[in-house]
PDBQT receptor file of N, H, CA, C and O in Angstrom, charges set to zero:
ATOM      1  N   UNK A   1     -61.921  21.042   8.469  1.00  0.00    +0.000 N 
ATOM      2  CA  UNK A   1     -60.479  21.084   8.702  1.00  0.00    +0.000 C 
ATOM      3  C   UNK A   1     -60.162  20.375  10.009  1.00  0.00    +0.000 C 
ATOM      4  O   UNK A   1     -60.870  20.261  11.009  1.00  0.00    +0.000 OA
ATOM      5  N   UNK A   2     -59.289  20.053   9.838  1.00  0.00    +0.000 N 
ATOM      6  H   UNK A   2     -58.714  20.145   9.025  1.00  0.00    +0.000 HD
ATOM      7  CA  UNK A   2     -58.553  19.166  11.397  1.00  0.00    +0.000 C 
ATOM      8  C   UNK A   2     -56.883  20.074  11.561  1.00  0.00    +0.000 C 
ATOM      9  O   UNK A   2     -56.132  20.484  10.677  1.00  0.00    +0.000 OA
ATOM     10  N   UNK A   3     -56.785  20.125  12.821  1.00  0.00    +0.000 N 
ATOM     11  H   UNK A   3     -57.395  19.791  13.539  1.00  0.00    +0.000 HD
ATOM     12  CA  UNK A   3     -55.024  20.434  13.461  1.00  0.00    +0.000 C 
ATOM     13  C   UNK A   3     -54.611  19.083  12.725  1.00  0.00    +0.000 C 
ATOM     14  O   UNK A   3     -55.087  18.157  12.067  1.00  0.00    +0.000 OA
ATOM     15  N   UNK A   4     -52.957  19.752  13.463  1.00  0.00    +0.000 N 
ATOM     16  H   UNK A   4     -52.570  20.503  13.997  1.00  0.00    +0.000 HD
ATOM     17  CA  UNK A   4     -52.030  18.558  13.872  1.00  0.00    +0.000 C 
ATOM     18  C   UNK A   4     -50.487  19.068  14.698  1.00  0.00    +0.000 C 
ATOM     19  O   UNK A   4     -49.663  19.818  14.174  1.00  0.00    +0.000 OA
ATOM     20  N   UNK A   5     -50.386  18.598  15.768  1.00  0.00    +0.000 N 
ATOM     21  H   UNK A   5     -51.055  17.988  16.194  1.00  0.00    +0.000 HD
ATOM     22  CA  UNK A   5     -49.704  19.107  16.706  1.00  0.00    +0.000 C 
ATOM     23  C   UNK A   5     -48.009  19.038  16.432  1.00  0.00    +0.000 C 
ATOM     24  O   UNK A   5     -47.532  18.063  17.012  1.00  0.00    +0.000 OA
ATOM     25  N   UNK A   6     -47.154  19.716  15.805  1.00  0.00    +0.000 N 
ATOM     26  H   UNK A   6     -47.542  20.508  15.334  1.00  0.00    +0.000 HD
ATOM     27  CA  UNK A   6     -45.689  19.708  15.651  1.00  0.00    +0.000 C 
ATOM     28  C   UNK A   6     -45.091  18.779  16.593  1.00  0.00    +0.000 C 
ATOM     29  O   UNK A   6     -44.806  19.203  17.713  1.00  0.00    +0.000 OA
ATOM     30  N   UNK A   7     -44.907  17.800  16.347  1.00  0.00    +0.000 N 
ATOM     31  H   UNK A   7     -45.139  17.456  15.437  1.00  0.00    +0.000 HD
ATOM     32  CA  UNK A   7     -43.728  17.170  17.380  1.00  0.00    +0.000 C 
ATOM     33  C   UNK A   7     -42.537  18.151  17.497  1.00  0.00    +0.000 C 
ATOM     34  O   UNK A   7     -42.283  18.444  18.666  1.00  0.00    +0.000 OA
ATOM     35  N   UNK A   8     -41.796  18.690  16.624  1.00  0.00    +0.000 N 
ATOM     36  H   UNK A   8     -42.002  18.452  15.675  1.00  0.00    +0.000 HD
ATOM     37  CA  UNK A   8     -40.337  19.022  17.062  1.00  0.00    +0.000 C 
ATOM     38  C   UNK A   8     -40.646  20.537  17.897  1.00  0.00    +0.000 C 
ATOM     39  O   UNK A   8     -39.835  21.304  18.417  1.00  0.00    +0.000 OA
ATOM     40  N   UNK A   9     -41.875  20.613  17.816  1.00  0.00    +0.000 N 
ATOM     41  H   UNK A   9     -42.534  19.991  17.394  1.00  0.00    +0.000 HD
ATOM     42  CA  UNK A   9     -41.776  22.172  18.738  1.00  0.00    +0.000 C 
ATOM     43  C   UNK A   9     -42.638  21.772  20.052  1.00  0.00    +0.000 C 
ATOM     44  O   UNK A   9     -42.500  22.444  21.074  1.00  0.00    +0.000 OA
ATOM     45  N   UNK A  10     -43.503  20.702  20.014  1.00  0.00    +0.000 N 
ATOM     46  H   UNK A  10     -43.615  20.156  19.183  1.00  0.00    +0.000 HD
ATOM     47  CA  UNK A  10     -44.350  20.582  21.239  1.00  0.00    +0.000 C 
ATOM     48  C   UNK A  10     -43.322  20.137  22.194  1.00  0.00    +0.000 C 
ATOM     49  O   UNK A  10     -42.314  19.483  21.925  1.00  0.00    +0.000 OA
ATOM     50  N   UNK A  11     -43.701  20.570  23.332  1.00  0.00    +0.000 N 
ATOM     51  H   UNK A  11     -44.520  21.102  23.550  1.00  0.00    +0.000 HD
ATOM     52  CA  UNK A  11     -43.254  21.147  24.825  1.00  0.00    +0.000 C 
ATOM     53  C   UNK A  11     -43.650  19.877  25.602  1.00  0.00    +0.000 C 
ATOM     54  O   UNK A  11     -43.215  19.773  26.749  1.00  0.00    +0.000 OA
ATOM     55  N   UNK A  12     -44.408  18.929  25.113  1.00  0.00    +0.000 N 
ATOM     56  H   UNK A  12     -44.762  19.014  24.182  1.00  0.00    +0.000 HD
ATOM     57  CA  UNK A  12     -45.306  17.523  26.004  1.00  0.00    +0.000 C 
ATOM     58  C   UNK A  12     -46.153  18.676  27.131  1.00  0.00    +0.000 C 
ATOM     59  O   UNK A  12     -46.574  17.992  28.064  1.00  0.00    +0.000 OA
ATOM     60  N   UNK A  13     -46.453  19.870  27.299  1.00  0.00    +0.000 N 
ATOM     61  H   UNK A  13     -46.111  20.426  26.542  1.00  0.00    +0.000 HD
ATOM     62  CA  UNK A  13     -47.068  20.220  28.665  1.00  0.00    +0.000 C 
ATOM     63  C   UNK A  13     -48.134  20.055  28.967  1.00  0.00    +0.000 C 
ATOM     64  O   UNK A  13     -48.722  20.656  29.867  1.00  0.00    +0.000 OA
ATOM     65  N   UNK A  14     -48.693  18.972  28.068  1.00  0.00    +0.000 N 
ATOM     66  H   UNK A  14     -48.216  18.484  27.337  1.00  0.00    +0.000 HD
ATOM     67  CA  UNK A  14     -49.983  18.560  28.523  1.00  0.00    +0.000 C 
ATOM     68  C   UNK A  14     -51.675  19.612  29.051  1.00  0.00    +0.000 C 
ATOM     69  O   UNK A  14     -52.487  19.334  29.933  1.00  0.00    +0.000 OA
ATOM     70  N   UNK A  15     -51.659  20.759  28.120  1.00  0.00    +0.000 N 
ATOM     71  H   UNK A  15     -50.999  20.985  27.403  1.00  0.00    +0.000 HD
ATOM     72  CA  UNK A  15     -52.429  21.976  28.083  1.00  0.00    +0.000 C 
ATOM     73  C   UNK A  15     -53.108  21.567  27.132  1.00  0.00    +0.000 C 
ATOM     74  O   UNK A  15     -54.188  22.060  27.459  1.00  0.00    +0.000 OA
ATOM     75  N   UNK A  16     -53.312  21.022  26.167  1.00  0.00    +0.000 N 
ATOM     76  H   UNK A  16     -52.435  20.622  25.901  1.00  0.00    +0.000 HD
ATOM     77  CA  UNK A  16     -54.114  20.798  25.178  1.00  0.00    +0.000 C 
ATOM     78  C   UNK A  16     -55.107  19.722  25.362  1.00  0.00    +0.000 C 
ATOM     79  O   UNK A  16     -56.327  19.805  25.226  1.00  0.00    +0.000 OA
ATOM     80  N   UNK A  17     -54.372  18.669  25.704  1.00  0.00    +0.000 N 
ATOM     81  H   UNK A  17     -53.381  18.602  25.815  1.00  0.00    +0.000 HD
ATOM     82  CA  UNK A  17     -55.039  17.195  25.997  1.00  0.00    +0.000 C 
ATOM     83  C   UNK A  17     -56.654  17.282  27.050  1.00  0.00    +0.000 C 
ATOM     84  O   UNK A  17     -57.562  16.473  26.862  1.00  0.00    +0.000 OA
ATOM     85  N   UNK A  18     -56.727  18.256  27.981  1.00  0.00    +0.000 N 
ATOM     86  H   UNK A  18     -55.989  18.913  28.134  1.00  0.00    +0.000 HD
ATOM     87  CA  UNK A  18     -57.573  17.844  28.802  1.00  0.00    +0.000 C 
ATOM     88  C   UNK A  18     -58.715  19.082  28.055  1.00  0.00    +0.000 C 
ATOM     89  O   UNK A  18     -59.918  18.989  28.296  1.00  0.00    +0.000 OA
ATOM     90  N   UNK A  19     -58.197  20.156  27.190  1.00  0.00    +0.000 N 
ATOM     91  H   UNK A  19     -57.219  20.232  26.994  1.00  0.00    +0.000 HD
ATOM     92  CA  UNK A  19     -59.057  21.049  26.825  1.00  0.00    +0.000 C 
ATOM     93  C   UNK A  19     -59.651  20.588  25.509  1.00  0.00    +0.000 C 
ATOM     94  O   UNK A  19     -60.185  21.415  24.770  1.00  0.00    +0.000 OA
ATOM     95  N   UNK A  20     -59.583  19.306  25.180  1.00  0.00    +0.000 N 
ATOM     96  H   UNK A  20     -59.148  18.634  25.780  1.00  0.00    +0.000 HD
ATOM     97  CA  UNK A  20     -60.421  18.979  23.547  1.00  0.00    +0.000 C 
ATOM     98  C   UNK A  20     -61.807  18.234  24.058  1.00  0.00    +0.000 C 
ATOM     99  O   UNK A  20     -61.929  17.233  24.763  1.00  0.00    +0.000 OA
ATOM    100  N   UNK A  21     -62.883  19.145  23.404  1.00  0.00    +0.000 N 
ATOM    101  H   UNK A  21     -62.784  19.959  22.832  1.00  0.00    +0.000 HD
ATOM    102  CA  UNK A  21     -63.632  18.497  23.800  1.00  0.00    +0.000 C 
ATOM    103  C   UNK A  21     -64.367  17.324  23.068  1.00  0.00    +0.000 C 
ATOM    104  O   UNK A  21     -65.589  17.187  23.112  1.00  0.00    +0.000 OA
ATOM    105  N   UNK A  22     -63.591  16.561  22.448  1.00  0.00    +0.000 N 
ATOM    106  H   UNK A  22     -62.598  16.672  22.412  1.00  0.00    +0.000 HD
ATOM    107  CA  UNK A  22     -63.758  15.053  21.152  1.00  0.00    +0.000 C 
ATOM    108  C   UNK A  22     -62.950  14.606  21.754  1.00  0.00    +0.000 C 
ATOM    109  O   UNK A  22     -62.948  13.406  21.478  1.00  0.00    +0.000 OA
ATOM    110  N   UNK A  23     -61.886  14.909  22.752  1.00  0.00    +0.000 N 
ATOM    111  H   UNK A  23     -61.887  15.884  22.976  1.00  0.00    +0.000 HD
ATOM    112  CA  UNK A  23     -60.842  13.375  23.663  1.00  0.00    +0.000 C 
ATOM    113  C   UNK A  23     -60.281  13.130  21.863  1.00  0.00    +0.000 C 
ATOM    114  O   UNK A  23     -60.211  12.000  21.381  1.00  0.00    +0.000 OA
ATOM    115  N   UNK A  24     -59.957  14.303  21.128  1.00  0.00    +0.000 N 
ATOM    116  H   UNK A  24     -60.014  15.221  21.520  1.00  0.00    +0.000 HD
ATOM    117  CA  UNK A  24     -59.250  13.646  19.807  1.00  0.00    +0.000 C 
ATOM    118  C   UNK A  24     -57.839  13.541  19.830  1.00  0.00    +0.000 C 
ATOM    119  O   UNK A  24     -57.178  13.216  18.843  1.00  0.00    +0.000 OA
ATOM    120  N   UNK A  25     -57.188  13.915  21.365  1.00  0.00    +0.000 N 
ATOM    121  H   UNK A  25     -57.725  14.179  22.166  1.00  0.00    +0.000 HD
ATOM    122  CA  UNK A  25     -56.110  14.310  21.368  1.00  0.00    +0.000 C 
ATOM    123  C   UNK A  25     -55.359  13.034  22.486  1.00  0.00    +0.000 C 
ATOM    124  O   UNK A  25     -55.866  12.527  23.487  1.00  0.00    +0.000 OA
ATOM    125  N   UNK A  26     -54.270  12.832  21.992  1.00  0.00    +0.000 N 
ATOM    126  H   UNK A  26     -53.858  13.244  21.179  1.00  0.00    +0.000 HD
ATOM    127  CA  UNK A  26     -53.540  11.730  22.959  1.00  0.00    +0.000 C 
ATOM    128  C   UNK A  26     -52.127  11.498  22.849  1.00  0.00    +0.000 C 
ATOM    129  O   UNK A  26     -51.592  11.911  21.820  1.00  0.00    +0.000 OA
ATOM    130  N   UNK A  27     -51.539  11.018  23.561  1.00  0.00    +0.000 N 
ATOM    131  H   UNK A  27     -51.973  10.683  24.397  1.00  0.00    +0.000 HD
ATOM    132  CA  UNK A  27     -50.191  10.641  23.498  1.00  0.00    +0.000 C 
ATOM    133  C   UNK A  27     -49.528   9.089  23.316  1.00  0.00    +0.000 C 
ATOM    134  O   UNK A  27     -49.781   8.208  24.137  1.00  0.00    +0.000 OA
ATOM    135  N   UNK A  28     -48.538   8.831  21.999  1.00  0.00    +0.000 N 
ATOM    136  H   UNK A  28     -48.332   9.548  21.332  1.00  0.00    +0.000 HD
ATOM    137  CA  UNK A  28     -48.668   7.815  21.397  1.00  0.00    +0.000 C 
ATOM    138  C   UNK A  28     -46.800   8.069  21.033  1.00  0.00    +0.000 C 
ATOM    139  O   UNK A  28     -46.118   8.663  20.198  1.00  0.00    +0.000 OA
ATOM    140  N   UNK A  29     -46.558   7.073  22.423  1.00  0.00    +0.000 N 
ATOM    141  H   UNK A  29     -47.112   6.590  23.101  1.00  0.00    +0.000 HD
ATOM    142  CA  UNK A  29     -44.660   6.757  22.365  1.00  0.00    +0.000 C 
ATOM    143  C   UNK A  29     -44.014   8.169  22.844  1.00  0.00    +0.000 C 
ATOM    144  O   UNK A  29     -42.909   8.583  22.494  1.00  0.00    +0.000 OA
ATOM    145  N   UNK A  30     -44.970   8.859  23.758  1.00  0.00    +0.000 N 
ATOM    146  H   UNK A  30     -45.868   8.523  24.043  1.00  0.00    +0.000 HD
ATOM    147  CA  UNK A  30     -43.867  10.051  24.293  1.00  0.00    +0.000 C 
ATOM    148  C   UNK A  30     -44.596  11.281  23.627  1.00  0.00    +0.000 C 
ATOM    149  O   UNK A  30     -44.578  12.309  24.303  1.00  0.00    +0.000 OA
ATOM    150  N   UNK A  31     -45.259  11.338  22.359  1.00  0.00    +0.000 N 
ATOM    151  H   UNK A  31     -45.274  10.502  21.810  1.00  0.00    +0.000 HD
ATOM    152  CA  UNK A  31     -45.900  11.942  21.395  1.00  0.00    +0.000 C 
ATOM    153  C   UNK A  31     -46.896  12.395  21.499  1.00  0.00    +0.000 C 
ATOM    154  O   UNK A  31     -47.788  11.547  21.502  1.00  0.00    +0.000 OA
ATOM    155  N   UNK A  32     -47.401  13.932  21.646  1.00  0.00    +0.000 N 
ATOM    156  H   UNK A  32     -46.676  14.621  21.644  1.00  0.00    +0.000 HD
ATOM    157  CA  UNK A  32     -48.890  14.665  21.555  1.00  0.00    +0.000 C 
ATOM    158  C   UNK A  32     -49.512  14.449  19.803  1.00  0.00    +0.000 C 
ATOM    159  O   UNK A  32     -48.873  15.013  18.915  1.00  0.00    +0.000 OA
ATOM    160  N   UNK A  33     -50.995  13.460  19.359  1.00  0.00    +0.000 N 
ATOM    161  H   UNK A  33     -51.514  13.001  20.081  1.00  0.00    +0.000 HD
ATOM    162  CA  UNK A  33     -51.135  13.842  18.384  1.00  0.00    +0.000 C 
ATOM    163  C   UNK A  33     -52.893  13.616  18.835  1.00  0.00    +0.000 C 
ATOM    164  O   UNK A  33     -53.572  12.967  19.630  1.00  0.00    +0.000 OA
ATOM    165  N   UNK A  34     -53.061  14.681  17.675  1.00  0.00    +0.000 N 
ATOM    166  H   UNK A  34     -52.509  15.208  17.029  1.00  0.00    +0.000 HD
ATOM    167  CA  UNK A  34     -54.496  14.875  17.408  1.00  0.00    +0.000 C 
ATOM    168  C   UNK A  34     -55.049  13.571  15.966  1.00  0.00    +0.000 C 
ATOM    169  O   UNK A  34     -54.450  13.362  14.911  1.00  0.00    +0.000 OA
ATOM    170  N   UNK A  35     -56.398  12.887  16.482  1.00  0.00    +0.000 N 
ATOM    171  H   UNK A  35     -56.884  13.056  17.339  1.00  0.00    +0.000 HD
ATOM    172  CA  UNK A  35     -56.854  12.036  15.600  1.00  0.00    +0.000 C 
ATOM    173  C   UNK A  35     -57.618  13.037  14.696  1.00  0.00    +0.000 C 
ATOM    174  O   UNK A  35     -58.387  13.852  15.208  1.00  0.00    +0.000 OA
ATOM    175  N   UNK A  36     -57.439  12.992  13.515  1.00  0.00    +0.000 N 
ATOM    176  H   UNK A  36     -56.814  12.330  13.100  1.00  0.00    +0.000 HD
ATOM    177  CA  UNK A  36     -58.140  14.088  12.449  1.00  0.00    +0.000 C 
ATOM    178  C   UNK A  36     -59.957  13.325  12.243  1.00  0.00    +0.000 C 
ATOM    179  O   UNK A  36     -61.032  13.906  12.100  1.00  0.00    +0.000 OA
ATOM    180  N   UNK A  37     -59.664  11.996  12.308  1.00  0.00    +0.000 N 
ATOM    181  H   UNK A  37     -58.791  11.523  12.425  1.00  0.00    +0.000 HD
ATOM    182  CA  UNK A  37     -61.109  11.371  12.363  1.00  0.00    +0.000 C 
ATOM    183  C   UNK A  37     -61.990  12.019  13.459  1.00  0.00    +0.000 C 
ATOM    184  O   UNK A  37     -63.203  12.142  13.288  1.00  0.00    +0.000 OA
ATOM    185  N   UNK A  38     -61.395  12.412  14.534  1.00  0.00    +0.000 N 
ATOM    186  H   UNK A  38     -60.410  12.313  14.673  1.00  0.00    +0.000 HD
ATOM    187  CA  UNK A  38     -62.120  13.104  15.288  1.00  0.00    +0.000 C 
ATOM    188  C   UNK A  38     -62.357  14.175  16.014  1.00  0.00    +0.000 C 
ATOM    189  O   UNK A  38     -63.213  14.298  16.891  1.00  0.00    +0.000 OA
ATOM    190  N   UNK A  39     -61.088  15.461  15.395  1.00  0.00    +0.000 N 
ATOM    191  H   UNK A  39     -60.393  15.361  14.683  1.00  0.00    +0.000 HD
ATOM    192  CA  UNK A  39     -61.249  16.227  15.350  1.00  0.00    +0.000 C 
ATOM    193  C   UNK A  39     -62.141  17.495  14.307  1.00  0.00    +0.000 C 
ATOM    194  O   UNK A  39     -62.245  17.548  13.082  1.00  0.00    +0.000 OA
ATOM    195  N   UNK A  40     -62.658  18.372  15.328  1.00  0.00    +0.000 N 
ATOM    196  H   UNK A  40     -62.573  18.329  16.323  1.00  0.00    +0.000 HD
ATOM    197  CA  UNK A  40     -64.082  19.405  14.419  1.00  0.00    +0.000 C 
ATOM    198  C   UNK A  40     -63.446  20.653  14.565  1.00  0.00    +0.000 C 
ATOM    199  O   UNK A  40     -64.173  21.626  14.362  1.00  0.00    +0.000 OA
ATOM    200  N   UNK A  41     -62.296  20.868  14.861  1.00  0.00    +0.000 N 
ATOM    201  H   UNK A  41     -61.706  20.078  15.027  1.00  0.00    +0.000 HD
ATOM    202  CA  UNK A  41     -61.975  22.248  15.219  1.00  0.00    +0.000 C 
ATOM    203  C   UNK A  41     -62.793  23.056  15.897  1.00  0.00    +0.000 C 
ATOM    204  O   UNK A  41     -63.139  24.219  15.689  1.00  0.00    +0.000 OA
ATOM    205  N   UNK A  42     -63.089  22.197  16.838  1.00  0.00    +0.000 N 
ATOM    206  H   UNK A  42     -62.808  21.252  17.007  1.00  0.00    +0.000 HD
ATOM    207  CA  UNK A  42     -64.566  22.656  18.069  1.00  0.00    +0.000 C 
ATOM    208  C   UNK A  42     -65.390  23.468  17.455  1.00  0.00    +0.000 C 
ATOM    209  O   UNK A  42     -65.895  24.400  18.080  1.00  0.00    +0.000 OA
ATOM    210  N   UNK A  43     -65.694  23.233  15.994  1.00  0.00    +0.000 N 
ATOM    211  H   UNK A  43     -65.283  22.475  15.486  1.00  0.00    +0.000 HD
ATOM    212  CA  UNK A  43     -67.117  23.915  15.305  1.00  0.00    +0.000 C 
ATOM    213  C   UNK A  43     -68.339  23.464  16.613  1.00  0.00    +0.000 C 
ATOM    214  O   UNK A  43     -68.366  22.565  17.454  1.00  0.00    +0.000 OA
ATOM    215  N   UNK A  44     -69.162  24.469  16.297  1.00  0.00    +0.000 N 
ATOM    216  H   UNK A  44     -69.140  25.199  15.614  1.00  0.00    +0.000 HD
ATOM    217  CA  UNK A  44     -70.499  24.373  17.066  1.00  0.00    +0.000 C 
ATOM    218  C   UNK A  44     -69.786  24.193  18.588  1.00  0.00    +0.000 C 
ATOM    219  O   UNK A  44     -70.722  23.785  19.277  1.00  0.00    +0.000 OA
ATOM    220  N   UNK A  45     -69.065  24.255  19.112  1.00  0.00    +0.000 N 
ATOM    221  H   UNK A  45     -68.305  24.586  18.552  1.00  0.00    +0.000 HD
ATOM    222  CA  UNK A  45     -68.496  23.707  20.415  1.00  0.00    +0.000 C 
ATOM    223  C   UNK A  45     -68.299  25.221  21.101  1.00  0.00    +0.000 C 
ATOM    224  O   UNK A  45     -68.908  25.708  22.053  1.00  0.00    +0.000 OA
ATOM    225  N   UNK A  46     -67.087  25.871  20.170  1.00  0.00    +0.000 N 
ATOM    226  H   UNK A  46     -66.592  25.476  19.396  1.00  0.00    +0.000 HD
ATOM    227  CA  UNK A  46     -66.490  27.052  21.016  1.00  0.00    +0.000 C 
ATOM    228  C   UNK A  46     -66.059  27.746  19.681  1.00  0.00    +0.000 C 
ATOM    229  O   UNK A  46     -65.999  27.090  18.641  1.00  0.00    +0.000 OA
ATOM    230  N   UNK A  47     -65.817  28.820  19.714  1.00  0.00    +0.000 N 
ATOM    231  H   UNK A  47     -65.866  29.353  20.559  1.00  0.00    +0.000 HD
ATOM    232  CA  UNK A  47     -65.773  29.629  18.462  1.00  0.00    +0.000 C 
ATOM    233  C   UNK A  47     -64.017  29.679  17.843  1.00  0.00    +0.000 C 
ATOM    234  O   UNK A  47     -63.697  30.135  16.745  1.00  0.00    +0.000 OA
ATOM    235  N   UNK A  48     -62.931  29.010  19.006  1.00  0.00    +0.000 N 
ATOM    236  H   UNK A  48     -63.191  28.639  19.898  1.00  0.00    +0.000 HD
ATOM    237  CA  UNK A  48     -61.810  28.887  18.091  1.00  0.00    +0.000 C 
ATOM    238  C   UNK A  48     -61.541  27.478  18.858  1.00  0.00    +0.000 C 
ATOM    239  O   UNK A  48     -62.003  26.976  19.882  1.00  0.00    +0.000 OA
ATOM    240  N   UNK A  49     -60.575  27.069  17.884  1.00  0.00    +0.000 N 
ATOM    241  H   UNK A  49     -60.199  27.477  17.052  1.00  0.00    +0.000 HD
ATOM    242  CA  UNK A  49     -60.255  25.206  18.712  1.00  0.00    +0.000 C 
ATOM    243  C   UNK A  49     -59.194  25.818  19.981  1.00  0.00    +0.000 C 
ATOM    244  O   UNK A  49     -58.394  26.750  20.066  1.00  0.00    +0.000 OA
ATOM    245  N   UNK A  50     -59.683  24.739  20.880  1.00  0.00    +0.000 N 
ATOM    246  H   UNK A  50     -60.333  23.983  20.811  1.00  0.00    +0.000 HD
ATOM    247  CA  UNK A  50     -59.000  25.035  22.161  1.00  0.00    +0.000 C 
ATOM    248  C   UNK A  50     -58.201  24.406  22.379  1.00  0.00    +0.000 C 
ATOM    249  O   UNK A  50     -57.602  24.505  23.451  1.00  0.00    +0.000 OA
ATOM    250  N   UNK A  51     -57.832  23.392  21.324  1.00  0.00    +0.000 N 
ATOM    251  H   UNK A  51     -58.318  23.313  20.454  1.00  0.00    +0.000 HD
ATOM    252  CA  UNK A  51     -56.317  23.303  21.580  1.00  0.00    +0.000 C 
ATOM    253  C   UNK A  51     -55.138  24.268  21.172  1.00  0.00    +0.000 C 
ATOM    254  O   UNK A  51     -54.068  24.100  21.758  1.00  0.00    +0.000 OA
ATOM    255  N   UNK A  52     -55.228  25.202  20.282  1.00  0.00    +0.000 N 
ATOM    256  H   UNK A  52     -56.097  25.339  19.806  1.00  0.00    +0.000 HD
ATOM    257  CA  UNK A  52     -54.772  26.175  19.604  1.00  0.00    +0.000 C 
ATOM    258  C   UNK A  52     -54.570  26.808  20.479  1.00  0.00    +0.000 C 
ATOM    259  O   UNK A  52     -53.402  27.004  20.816  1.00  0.00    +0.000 OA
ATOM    260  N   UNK A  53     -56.229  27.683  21.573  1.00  0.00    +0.000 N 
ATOM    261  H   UNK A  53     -57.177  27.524  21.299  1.00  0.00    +0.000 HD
ATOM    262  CA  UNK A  53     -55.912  28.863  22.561  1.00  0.00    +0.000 C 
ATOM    263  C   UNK A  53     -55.361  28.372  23.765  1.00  0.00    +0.000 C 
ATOM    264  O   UNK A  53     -55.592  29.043  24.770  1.00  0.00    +0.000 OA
ATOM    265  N   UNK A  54     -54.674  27.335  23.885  1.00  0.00    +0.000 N 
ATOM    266  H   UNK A  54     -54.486  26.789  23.068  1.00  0.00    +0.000 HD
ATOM    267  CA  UNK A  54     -54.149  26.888  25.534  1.00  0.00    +0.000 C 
ATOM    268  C   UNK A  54     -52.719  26.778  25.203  1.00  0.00    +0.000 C 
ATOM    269  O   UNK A  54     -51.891  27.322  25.934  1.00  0.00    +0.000 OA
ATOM    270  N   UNK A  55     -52.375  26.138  24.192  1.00  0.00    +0.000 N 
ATOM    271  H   UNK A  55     -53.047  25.696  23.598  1.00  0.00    +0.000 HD
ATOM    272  CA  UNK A  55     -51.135  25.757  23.296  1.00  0.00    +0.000 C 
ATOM    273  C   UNK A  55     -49.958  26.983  23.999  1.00  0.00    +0.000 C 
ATOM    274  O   UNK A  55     -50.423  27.974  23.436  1.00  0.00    +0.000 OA
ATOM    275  N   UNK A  56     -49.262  27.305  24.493  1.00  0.00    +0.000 N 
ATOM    276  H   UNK A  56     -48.885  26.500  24.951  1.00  0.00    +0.000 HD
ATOM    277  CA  UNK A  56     -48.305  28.445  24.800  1.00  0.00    +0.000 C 
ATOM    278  C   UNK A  56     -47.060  28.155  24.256  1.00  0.00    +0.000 C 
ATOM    279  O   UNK A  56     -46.052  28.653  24.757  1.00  0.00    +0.000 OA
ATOM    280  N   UNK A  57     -46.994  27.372  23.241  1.00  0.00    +0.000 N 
ATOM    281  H   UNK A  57     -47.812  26.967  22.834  1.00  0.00    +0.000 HD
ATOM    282  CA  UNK A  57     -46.279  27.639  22.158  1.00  0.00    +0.000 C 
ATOM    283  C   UNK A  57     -46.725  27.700  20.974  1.00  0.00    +0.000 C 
ATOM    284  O   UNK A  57     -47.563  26.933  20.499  1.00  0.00    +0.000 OA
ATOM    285  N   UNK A  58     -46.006  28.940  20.218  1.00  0.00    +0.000 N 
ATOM    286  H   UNK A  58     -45.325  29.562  20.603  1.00  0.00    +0.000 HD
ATOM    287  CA  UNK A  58     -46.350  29.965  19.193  1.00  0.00    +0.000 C 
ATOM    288  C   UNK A  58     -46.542  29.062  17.780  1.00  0.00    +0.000 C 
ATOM    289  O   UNK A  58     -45.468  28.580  17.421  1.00  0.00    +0.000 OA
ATOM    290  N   UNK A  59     -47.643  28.742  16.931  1.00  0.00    +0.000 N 
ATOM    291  H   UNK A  59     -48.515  29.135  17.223  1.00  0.00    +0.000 HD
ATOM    292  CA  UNK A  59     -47.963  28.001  16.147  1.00  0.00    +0.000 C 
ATOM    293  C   UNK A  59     -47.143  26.319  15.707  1.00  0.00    +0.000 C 
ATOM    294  O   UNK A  59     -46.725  25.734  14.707  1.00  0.00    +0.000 OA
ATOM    295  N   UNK A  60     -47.307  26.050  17.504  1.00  0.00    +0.000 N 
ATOM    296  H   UNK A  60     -47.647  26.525  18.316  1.00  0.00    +0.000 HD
ATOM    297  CA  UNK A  60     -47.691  24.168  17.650  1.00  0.00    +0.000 C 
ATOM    298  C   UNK A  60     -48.254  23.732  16.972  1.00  0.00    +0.000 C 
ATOM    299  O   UNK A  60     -47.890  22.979  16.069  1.00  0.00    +0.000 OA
ATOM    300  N   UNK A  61     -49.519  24.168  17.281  1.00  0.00    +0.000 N 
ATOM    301  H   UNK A  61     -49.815  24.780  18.015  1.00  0.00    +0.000 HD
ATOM    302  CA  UNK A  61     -51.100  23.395  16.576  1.00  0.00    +0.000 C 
ATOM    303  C   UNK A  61     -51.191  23.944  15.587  1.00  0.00    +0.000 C 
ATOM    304  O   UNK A  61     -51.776  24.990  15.867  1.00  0.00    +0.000 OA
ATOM    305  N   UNK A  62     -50.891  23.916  14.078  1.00  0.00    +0.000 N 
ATOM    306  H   UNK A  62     -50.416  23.066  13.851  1.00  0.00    +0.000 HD
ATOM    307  CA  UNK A  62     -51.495  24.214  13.368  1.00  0.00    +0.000 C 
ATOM    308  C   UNK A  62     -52.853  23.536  12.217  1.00  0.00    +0.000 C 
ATOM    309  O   UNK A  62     -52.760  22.354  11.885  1.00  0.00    +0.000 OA
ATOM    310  N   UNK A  63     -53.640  24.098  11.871  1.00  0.00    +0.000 N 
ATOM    311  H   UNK A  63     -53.715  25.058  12.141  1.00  0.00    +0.000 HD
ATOM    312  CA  UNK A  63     -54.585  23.643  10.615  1.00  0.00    +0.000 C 
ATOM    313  C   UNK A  63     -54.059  23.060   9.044  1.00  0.00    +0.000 C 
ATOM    314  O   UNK A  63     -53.400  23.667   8.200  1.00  0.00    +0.000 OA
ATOM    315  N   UNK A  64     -54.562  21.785   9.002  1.00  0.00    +0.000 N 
ATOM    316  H   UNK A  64     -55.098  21.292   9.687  1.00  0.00    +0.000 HD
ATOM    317  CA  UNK A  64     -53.836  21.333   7.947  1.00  0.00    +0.000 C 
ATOM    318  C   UNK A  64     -55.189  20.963   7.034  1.00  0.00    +0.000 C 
ATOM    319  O   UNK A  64     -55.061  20.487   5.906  1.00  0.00    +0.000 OA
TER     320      UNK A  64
């Protein structure tokens, strides 16, 4: 499974971006998005994706 970050609810606060540890995450025209090619949902990494647990808005990131 891969995220994908809501534009109309993301906040831009930049909490997610520095906590992925695949750098799958970037900003593209003002825009937070996650590359699904290289996102693992930090399997083997950390036991929930950390862009999800930093996210402080209430289902941003969701699993698609």
């Amino acid at each position: 499974m891969t995220h994908k970050i809501n534009t109309e609810t993301c906040t831009g606060c930049d909490a997610c971006q520095p906590e992925c540890p695949n750098v799958a995450i970037s900003v593209k025209k003002g825009v937070y998005i996650i590359n699904a090619t290289k996102c693992t949902d930090c399997e083997g990494q950390f036991d929930d994706p950390q862009c999800v647990a930093v996210c402080p808005v209430d289902d941003c990131i969701t699993e698609v």
